[in-house]
N, CA, C and O atoms as a printed pandas DataFrame, in Angstrom:
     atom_number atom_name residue_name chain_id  residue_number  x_coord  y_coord  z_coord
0              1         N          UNK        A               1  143.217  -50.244 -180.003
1              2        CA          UNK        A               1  144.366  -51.077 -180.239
2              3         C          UNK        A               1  145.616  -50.222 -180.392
3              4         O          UNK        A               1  146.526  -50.422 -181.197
4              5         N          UNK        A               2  145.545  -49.451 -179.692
5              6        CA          UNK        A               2  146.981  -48.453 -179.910
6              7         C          UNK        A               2  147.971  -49.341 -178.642
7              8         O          UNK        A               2  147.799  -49.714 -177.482
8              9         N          UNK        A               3  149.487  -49.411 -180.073
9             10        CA          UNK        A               3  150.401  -49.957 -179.296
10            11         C          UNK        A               3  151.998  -49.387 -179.344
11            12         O          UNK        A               3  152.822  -49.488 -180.253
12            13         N          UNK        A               4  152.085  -48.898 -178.324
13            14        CA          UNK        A               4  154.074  -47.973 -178.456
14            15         C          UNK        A               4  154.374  -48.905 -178.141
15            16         O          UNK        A               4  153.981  -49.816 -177.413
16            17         N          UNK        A               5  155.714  -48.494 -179.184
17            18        CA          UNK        A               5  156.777  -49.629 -178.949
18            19         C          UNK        A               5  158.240  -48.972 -178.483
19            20         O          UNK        A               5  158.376  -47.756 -178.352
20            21         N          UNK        A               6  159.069  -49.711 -178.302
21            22        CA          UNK        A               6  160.032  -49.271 -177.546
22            23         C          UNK        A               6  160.691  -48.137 -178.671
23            24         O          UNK        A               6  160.664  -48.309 -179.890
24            25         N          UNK        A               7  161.364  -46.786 -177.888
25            26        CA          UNK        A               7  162.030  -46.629 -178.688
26            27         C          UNK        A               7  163.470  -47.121 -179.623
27            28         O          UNK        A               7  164.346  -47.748 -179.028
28            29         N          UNK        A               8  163.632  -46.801 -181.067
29            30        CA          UNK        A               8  164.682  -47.443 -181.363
30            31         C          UNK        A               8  165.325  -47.229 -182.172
31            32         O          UNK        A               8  164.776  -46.802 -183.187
32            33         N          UNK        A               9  167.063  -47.425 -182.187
33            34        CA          UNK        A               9  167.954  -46.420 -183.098
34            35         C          UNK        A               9  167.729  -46.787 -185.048
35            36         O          UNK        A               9  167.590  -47.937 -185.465
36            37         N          UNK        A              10  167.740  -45.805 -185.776
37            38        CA          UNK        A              10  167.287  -45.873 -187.198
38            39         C          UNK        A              10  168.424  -45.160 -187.631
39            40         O          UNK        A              10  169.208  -44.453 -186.997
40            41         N          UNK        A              11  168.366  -45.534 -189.062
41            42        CA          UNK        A              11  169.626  -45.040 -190.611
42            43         C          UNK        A              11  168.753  -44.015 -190.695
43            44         O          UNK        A              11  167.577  -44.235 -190.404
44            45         N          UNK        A              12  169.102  -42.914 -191.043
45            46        CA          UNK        A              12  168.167  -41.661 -191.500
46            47         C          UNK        A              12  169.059  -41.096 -192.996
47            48         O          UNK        A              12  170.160  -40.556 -192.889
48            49         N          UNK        A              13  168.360  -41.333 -194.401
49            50        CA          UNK        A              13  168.836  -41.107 -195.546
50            51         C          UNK        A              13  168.564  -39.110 -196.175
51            52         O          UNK        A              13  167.705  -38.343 -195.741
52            53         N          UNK        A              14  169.214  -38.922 -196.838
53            54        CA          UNK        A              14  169.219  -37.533 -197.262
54            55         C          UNK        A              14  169.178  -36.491 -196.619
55            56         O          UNK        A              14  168.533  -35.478 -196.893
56            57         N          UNK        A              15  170.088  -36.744 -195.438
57            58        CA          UNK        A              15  169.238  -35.692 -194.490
58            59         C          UNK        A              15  170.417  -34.698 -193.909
59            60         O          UNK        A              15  170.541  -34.282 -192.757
60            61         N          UNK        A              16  171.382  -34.404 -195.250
61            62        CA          UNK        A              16  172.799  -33.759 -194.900
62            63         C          UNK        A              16  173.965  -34.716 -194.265
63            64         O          UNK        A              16  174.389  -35.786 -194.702
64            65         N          UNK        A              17  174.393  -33.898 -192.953
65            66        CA          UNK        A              17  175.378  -34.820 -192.433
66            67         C          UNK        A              17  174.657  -35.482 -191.724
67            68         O          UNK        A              17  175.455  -36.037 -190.969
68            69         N          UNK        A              18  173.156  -35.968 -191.316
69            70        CA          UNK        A              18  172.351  -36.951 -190.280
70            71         C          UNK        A              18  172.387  -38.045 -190.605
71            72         O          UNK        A              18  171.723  -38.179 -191.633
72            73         N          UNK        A              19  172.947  -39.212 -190.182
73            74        CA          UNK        A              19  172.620  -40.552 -190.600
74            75         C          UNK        A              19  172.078  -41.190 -190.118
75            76         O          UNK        A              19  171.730  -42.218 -190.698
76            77         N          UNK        A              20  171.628  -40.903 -188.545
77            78        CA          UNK        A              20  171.340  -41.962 -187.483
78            79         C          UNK        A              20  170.033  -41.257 -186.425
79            80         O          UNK        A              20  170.214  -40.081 -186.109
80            81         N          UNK        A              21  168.988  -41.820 -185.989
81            82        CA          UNK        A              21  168.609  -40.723 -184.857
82            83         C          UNK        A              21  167.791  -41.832 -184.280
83            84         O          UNK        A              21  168.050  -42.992 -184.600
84            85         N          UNK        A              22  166.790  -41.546 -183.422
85            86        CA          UNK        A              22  166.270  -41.912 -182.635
86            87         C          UNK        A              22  164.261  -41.900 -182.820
87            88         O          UNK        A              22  163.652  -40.831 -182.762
88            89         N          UNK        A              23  163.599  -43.125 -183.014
89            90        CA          UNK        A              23  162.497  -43.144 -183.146
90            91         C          UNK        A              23  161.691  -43.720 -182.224
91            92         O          UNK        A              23  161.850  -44.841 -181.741
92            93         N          UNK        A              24  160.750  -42.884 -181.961
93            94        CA          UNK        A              24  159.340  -43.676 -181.308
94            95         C          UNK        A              24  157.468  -43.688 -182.227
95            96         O          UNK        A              24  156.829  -42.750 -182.704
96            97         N          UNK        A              25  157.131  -45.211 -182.129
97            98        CA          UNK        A              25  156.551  -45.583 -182.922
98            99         C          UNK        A              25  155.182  -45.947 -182.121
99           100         O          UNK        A              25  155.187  -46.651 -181.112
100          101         N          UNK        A              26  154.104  -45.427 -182.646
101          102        CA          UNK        A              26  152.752  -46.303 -182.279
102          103         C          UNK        A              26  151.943  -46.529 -183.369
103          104         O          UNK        A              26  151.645  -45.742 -184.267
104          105         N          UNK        A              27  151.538  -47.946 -183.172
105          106        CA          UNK        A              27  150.687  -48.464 -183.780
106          107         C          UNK        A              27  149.092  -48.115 -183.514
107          108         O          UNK        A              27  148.851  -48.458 -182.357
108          109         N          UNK        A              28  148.415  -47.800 -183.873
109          110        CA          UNK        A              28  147.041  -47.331 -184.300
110          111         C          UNK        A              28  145.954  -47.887 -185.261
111          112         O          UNK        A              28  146.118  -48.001 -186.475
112          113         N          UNK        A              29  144.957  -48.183 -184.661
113          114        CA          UNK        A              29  143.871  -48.165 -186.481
114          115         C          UNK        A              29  143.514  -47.413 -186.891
115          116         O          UNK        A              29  143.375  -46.422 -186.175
116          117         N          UNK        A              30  143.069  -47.321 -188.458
117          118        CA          UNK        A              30  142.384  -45.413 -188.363
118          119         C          UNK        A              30  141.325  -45.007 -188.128
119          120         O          UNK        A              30  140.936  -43.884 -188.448
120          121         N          UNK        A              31  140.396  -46.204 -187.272
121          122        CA          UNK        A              31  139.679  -45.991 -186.584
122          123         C          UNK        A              31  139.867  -44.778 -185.124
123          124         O          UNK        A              31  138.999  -44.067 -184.617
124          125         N          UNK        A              32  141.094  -44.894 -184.821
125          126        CA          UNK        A              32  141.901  -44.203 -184.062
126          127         C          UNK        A              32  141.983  -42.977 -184.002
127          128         O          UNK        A              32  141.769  -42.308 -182.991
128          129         N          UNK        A              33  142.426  -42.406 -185.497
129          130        CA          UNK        A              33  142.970  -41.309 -185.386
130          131         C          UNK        A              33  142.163  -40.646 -185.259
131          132         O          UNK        A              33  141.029  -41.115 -185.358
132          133         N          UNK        A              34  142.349  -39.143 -184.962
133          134        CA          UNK        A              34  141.613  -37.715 -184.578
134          135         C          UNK        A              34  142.047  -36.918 -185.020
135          136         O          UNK        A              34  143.219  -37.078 -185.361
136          137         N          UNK        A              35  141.327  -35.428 -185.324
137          138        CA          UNK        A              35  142.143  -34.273 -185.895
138          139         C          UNK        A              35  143.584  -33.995 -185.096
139          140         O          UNK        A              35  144.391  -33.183 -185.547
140          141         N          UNK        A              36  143.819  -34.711 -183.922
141          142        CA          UNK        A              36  144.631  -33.874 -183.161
142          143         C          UNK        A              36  145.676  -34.754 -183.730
143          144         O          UNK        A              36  146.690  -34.449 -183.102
144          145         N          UNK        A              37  146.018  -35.814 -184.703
145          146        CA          UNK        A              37  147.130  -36.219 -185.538
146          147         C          UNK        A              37  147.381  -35.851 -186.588
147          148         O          UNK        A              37  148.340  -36.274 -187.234
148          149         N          UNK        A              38  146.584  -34.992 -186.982
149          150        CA          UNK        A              38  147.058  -33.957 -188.402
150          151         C          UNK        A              38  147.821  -33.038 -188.108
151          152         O          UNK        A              38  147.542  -31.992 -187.523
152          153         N          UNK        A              39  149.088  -33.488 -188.608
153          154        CA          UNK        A              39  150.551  -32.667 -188.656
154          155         C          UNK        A              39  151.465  -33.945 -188.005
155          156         O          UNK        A              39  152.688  -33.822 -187.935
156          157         N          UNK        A              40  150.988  -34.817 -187.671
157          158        CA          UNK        A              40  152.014  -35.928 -187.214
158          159         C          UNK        A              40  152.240  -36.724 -188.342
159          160         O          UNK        A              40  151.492  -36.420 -189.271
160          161         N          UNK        A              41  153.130  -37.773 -188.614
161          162        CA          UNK        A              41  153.631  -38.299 -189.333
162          163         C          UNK        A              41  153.675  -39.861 -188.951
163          164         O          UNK        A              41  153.919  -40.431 -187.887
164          165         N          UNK        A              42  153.303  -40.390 -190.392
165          166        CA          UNK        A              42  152.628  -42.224 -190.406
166          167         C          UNK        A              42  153.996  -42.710 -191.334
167          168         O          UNK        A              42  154.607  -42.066 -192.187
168          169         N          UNK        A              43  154.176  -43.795 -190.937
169          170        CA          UNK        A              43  155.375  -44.593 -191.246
170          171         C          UNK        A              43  154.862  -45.208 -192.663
171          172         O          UNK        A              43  153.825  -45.839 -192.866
172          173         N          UNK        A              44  156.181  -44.738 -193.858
173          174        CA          UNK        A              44  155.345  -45.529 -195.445
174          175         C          UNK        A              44  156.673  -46.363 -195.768
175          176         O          UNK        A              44  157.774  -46.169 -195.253
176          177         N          UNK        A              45  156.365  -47.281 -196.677
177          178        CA          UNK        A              45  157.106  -48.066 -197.568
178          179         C          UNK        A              45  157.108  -47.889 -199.138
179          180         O          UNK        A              45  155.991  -47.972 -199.648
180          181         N          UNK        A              46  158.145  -47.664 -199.973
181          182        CA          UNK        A              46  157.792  -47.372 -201.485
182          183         C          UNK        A              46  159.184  -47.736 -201.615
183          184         O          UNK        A              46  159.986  -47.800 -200.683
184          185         N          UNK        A              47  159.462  -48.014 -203.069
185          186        CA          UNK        A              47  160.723  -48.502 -203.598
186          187         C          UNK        A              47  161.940  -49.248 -202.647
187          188         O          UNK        A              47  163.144  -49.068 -202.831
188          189         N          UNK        A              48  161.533  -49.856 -201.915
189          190        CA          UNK        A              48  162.674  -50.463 -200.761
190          191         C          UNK        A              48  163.058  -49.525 -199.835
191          192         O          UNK        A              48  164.060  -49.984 -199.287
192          193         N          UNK        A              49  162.781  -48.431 -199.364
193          194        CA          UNK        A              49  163.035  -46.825 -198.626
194          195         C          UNK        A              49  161.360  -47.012 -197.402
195          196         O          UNK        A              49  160.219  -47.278 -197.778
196          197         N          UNK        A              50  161.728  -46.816 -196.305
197          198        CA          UNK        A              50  161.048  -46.560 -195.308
198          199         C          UNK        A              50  161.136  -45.043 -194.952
199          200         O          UNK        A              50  162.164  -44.519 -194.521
200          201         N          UNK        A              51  159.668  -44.223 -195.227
201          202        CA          UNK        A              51  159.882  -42.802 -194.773
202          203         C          UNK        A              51  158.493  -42.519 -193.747
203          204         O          UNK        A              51  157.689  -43.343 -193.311
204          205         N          UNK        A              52  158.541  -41.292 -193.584
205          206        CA          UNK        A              52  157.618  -40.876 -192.560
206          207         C          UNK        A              52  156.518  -39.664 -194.120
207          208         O          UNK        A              52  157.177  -39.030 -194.943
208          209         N          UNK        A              53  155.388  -39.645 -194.138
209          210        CA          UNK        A              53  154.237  -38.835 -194.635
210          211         C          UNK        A              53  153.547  -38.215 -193.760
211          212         O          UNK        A              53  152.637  -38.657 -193.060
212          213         N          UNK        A              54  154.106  -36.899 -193.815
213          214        CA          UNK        A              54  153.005  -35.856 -193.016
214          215         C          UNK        A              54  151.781  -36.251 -193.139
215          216         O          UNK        A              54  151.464  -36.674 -194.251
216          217         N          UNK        A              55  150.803  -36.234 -192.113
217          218        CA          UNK        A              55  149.236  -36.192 -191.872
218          219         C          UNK        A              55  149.264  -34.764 -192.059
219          220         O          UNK        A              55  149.689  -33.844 -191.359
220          221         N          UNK        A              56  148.431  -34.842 -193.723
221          222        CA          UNK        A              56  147.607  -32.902 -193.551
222          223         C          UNK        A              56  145.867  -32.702 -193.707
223          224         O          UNK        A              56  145.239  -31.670 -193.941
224          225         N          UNK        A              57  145.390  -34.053 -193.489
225          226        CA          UNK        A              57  143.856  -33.906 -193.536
226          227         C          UNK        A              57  143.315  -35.500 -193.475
227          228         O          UNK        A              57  143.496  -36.514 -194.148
228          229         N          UNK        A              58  142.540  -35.127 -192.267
229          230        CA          UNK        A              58  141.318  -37.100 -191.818
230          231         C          UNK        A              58  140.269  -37.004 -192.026
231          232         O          UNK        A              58  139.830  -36.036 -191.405
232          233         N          UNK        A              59  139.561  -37.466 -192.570
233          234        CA          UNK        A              59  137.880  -37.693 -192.944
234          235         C          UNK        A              59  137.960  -38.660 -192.575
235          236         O          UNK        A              59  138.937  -39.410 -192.587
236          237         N          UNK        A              60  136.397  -38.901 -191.966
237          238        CA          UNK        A              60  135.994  -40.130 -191.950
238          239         C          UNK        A              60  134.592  -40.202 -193.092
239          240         O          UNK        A              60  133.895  -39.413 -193.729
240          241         N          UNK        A              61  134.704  -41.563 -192.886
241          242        CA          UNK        A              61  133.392  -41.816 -193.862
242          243         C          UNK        A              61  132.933  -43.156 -193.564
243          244         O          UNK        A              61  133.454  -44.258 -193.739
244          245         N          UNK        A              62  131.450  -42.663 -192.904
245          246        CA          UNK        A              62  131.253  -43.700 -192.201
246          247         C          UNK        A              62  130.149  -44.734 -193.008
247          248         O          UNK        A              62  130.013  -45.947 -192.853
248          249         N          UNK        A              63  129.318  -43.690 -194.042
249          250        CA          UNK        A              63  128.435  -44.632 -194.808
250          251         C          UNK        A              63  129.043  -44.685 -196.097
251          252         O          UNK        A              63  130.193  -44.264 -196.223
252          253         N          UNK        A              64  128.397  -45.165 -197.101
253          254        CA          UNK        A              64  128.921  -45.552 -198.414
254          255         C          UNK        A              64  128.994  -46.899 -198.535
255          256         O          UNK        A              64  128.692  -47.780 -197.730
256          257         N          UNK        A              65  129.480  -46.963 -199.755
257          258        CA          UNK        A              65  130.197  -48.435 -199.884
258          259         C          UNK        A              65  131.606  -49.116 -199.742
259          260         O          UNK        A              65  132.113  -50.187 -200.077
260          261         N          UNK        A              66  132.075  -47.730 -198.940
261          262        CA          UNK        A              66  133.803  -48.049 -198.670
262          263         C          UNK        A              66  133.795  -47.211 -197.236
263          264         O          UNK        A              66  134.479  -46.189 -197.283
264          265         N          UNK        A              67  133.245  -47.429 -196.179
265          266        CA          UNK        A              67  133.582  -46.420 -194.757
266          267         C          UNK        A              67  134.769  -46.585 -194.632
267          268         O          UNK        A              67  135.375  -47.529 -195.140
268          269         N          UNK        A              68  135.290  -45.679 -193.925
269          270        CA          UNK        A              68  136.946  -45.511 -193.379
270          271         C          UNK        A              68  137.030  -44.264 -193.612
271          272         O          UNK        A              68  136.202  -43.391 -193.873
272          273         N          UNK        A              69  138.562  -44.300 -193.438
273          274        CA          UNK        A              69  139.542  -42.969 -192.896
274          275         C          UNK        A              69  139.864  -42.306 -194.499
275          276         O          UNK        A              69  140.219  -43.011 -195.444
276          277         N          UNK        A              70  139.711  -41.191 -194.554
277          278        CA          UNK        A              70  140.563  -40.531 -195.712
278          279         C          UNK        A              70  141.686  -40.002 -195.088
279          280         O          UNK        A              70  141.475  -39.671 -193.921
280          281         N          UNK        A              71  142.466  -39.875 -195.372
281          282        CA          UNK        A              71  143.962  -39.151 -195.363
282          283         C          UNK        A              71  144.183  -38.213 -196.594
283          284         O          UNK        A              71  144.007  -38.491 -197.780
284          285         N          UNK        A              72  144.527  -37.263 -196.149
285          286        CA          UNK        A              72  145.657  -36.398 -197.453
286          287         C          UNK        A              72  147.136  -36.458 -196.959
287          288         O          UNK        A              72  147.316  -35.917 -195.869
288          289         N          UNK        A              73  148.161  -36.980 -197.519
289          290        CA          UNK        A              73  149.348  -37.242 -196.371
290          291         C          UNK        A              73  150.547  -36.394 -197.842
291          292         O          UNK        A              73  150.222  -36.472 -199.027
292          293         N          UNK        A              74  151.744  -35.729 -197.410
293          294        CA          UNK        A              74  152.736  -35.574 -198.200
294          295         C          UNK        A              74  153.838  -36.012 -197.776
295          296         O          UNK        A              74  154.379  -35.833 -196.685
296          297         N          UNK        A              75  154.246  -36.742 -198.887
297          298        CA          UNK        A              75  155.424  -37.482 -198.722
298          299         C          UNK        A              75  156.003  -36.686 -199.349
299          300         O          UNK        A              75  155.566  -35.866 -200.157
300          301         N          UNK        A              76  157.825  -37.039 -198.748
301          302        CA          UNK        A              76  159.090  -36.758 -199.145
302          303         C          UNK        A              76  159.172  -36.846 -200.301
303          304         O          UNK        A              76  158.132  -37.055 -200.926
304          305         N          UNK        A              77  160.706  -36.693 -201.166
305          306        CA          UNK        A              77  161.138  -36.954 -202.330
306          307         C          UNK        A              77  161.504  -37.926 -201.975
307          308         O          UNK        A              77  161.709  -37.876 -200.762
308          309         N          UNK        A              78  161.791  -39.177 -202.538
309          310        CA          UNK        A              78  162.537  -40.319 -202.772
310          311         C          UNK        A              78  163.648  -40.587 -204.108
311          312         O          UNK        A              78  163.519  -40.263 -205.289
312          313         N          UNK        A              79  164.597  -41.196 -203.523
313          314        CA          UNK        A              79  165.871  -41.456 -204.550
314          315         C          UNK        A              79  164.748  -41.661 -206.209
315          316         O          UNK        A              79  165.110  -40.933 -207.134
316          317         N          UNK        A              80  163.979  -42.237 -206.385
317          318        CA          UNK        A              80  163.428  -42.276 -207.439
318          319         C          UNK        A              80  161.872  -41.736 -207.775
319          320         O          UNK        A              80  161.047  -42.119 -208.605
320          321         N          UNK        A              81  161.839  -40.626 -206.713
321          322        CA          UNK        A              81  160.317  -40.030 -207.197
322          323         C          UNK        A              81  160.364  -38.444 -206.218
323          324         O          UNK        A              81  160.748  -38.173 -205.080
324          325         N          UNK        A              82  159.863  -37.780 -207.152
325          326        CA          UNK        A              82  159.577  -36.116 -206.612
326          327         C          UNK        A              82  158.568  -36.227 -205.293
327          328         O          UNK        A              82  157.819  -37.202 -205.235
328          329         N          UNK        A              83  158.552  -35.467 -204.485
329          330        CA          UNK        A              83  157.664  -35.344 -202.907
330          331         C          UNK        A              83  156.125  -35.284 -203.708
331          332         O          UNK        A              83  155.899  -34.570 -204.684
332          333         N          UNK        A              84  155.328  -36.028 -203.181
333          334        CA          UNK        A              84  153.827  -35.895 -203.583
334          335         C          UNK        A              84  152.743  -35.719 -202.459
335          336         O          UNK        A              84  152.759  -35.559 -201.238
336          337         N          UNK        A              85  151.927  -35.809 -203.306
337          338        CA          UNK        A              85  150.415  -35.439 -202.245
338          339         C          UNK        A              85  149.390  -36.423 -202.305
339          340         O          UNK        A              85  148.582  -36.381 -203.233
340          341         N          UNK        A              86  149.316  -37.389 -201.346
341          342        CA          UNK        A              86  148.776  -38.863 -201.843
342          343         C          UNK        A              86  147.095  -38.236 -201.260
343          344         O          UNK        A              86  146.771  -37.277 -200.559
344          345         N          UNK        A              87  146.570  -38.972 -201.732
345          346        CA          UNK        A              87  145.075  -39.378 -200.912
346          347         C          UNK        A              87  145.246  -40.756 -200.927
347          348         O          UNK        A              87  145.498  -41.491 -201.882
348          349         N          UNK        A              88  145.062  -41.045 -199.640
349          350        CA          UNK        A              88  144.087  -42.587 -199.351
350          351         C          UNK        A              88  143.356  -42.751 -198.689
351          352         O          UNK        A              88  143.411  -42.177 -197.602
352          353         N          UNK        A              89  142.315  -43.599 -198.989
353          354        CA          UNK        A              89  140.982  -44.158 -198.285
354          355         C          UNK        A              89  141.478  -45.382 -197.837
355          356         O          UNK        A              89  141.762  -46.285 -198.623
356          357         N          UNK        A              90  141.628  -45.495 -196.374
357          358        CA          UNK        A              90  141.922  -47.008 -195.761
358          359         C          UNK        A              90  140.708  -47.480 -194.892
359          360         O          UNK        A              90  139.957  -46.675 -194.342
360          361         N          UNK        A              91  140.524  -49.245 -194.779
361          362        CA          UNK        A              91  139.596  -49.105 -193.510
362          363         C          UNK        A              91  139.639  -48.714 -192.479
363          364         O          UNK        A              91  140.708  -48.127 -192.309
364          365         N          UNK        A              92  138.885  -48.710 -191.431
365          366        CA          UNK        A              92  138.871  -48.334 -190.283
366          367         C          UNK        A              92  139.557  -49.909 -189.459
367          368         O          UNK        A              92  139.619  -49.933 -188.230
368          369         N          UNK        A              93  139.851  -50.673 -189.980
369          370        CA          UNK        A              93  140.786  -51.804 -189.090
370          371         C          UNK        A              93  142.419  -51.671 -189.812
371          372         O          UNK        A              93  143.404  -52.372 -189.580
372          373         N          UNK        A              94  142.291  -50.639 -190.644
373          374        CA          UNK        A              94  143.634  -50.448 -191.045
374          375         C          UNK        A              94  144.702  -50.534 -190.104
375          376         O          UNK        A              94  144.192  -50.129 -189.059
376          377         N          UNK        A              95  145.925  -50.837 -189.865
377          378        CA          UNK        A              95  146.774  -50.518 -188.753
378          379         C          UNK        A              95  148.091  -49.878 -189.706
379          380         O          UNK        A              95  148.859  -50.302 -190.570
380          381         N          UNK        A              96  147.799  -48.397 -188.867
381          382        CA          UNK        A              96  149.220  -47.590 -189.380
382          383         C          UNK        A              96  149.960  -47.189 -187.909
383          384         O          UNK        A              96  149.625  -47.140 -186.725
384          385         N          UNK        A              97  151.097  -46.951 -188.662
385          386        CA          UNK        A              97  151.998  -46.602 -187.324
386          387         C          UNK        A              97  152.761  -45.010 -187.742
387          388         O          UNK        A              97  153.554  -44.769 -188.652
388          389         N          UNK        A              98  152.194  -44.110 -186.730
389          390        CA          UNK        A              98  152.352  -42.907 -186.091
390          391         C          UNK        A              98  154.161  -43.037 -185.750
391          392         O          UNK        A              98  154.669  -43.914 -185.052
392          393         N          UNK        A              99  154.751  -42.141 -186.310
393          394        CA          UNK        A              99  155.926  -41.866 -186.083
394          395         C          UNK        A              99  156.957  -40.693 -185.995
395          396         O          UNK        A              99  157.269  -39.969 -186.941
396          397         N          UNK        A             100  157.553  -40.593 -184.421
397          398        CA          UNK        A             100  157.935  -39.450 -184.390
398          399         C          UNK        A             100  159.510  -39.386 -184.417
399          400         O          UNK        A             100  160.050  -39.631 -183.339
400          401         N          UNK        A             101  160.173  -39.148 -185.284
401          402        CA          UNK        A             101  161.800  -38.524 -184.526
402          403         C          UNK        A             101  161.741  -37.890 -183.580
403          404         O          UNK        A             101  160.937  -36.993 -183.328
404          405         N          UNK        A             102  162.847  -38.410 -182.760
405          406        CA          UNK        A             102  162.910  -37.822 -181.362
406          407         C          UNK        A             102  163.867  -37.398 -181.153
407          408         O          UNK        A             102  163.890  -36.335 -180.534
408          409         N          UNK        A             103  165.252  -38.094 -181.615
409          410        CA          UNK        A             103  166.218  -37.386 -181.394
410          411         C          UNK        A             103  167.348  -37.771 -182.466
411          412         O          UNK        A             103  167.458  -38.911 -182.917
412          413         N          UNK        A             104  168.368  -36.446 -182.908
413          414        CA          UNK        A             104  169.215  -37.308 -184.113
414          415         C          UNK        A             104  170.494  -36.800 -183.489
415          416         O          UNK        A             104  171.583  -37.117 -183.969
């Protein structure tokens, strides 16, 4: 179920004199992903702020009582929180979207 979407112009916050640049987006499950997206960056939501979280590690886990994707992802600083180091366990019908700046 991987789906690009058109590219399209974005506000880009804290980022010196950058305000504006250019994004392309695919949608994915994390059934999807592969090592070869660790170091790419998944589109997050927190405090009303849309940012991008480095991919720095995918597990899968296929038995248990929770199969799916692990992630280790680091996010930015945000206007109201220091840059962190999340883990999440999502399903494998999860749909995240892969996101790259392309141009600012």
């Amino acid at each position: 179920m991987v789906v690009e979407e058109p590219i399209r112009h974005t506000e880009v916050v804290a980022s010196g004199d950058i305000t504006e640049g250019l994004v392309a987006m695919k949608r994915v499950t994390a059934r999807e992903l592969t090592l070869d997206d660790v170091g790419k960056f998944i589109g997050c939501h927190q405090d009303g702020v849309n940012f991008q979280a480095k991919i720095l590690k995918i597990e899968i886990f296929e038995d248990g009582h929770a199969p799916g994707v692990g992630l280790v992802l680091q996010c930015p600083p945000l206007p109201k929180r220091a840059a962190t180091r999340d883990a999440w366990r999502v399903p494998f019908d999860e749909v995240l979207e892969l996101v790259e700046l392309i141009a600012m």
